[in-house]
C-alpha positions as CSV (number, residue, x, y, z in Angstrom):
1,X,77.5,149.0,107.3
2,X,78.7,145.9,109.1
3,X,80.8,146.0,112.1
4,X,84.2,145.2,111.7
5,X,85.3,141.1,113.1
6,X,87.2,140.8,115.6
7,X,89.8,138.0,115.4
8,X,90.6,136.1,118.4
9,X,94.1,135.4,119.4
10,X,96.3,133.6,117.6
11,X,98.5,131.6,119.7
12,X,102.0,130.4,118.6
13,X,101.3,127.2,117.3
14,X,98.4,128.5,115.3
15,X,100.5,131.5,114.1
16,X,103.6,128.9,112.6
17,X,101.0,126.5,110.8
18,X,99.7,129.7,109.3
19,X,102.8,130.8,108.2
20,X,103.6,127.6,106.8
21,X,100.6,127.1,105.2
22,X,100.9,130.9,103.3
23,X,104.3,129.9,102.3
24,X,104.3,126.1,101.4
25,X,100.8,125.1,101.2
26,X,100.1,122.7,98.1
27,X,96.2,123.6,98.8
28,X,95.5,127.5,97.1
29,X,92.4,127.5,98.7
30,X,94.2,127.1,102.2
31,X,97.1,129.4,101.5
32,X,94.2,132.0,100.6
33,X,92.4,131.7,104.1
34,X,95.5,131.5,106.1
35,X,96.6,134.8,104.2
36,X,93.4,136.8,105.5
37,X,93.7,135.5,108.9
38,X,97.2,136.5,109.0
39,X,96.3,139.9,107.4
40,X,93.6,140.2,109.5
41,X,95.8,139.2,113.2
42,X,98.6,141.9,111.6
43,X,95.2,144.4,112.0
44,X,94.6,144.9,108.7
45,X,90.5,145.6,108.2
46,X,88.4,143.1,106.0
47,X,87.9,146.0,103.6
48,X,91.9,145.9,102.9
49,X,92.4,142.3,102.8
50,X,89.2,141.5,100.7
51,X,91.4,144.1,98.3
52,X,94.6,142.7,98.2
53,X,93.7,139.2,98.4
54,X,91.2,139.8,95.3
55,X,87.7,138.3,97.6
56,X,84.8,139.6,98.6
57,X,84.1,141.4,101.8
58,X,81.6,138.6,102.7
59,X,84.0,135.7,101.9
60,X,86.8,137.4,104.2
61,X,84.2,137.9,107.0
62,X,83.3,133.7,106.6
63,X,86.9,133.1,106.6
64,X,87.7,134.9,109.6
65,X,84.3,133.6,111.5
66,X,85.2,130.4,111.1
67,X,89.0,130.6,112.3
68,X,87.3,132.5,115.6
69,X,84.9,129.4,115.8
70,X,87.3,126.4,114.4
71,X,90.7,127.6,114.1
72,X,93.3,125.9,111.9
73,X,91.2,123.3,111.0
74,X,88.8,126.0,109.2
75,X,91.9,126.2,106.5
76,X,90.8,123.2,104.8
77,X,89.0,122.7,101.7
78,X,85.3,121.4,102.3
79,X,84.7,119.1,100.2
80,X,81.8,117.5,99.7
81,X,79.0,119.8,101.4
82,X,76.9,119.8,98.2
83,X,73.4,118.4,98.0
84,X,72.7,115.3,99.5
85,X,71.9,112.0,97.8
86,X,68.8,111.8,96.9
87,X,68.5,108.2,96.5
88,X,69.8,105.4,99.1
89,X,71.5,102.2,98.0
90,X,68.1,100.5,97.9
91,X,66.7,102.3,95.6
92,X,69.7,102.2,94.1
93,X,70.0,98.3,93.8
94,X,66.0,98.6,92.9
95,X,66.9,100.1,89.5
96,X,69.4,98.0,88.6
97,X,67.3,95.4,88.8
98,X,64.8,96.7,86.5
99,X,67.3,97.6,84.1
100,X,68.6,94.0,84.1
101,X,65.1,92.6,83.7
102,X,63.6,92.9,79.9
103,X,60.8,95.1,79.5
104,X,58.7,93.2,78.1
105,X,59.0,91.2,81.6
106,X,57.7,94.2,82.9
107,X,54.6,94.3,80.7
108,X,56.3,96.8,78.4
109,X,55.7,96.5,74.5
110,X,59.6,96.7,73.7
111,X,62.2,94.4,73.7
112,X,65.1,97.0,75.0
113,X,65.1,99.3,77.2
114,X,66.3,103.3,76.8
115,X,67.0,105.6,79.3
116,X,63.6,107.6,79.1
117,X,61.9,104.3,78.7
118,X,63.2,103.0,81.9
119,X,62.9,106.6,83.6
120,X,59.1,106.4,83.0
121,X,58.8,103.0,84.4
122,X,60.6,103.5,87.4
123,X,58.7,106.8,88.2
124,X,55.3,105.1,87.1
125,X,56.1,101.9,89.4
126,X,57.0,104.4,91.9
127,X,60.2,103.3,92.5
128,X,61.7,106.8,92.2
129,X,60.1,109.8,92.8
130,X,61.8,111.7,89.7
131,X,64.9,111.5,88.1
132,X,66.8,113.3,85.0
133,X,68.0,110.9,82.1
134,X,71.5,111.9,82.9
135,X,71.3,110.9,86.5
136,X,69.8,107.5,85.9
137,X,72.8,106.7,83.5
138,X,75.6,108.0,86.4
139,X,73.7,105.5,88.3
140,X,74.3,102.6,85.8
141,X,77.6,102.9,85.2
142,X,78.0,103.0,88.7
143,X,76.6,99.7,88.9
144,X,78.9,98.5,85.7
145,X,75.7,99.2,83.2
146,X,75.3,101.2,80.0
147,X,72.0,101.3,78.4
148,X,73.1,101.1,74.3
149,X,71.8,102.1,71.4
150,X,68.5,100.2,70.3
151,X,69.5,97.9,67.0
152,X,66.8,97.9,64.2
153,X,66.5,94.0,64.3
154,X,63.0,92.0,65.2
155,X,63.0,89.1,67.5
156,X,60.8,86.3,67.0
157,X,58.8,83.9,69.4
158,X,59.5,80.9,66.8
159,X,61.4,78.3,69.2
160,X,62.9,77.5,65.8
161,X,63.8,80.9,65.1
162,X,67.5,80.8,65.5
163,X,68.3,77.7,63.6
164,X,66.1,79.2,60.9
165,X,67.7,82.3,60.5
166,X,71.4,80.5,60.6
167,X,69.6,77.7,57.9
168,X,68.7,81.0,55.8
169,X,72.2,81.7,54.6
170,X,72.9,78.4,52.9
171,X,69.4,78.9,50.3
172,X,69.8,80.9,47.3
173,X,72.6,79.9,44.9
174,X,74.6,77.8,46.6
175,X,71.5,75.8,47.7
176,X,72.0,72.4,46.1
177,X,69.6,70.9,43.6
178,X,67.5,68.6,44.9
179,X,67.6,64.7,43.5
180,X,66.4,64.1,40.2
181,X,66.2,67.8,39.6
């Protein structure tokens, strides 16, 4: 069994800004932890308040720790204490560039790249140590990229190749017959 917390003095200031918060906080999360702190400074045990507040024991105890260590200011919501980035900005900017750059730039045998594609060159270059598909695309569109979907056409070396293929439409029956024909 774990010995029961004791909270430290509120003093007056603390106590209104509590109330106030338990009454007309916008933040549920606040109005939550400034109700067990006030349970708890009306002596109420963190068996009771974990009860009627509809917590666990445990998150009652942090709630009231942190008040004895931080006060007020341990009402707020903390956001953003989740794992930190794995990857800085220049590794960041690093696979943006190889996304902009064709594959076949790259030595690659492919004229486009896709998201496991470029995933396997950036951890075979060892530009990244590892990365998921879906992380690699949150960090395109980040940068204003979207890899799309691969279209089923071939491109050709031909310098030529692009007036040819516009020159293509025009043969078949409305090519015209040649002179003397």
């Amino acid at each position: 069994m774990s010995h029961p917390i004791q909270l430290r003095p509120v003093t007056d200031d603390e106590g209104a800004t509590l109330q106030r918060t338990v009454r007309k906080g916008r933040d549920a999360i606040a109005r939550k932890r400034a109700a067990c702190i006030v349970s708890a400074a009306q002596g109420r045990t963190v068996p009771q308040i974990a009860k009627a507040q509809l917590l666990h024991e445990t998150y009652v105890r942090k709630i009231l720790h942190a008040f004895n260590h931080e006060g007020v200011a341990s009402l707020g919501a903390r956001y953003g204490i989740g794992r930190p980035r794995q990857f800085d900005d220049a590794q960041c900017r690093k696979v943006v560039a190889v996304a902009l750059t064709p594959p076949d730039q790259l030595g690659r045998p492919f004229g486009l790249w896709s998201l496991p594609k470029l995933r396997d060159y950036l951890i075979e270059a060892k530009i990244l140590p590892t990365i998921s598909d879906v992380h690699l695309g949150r960090i395109l569109r980040r940068h204003g990229l979207s890899l799309q979907r691969t279209k089923t056409w071939k491109q050709s070396k031909d310098p030529d190749y692009v007036r040819k293929k516009s020159g293509s439409r025009l043969r078949g029956k409305h090519r015209s017959k040649p002179p003397g024909g």
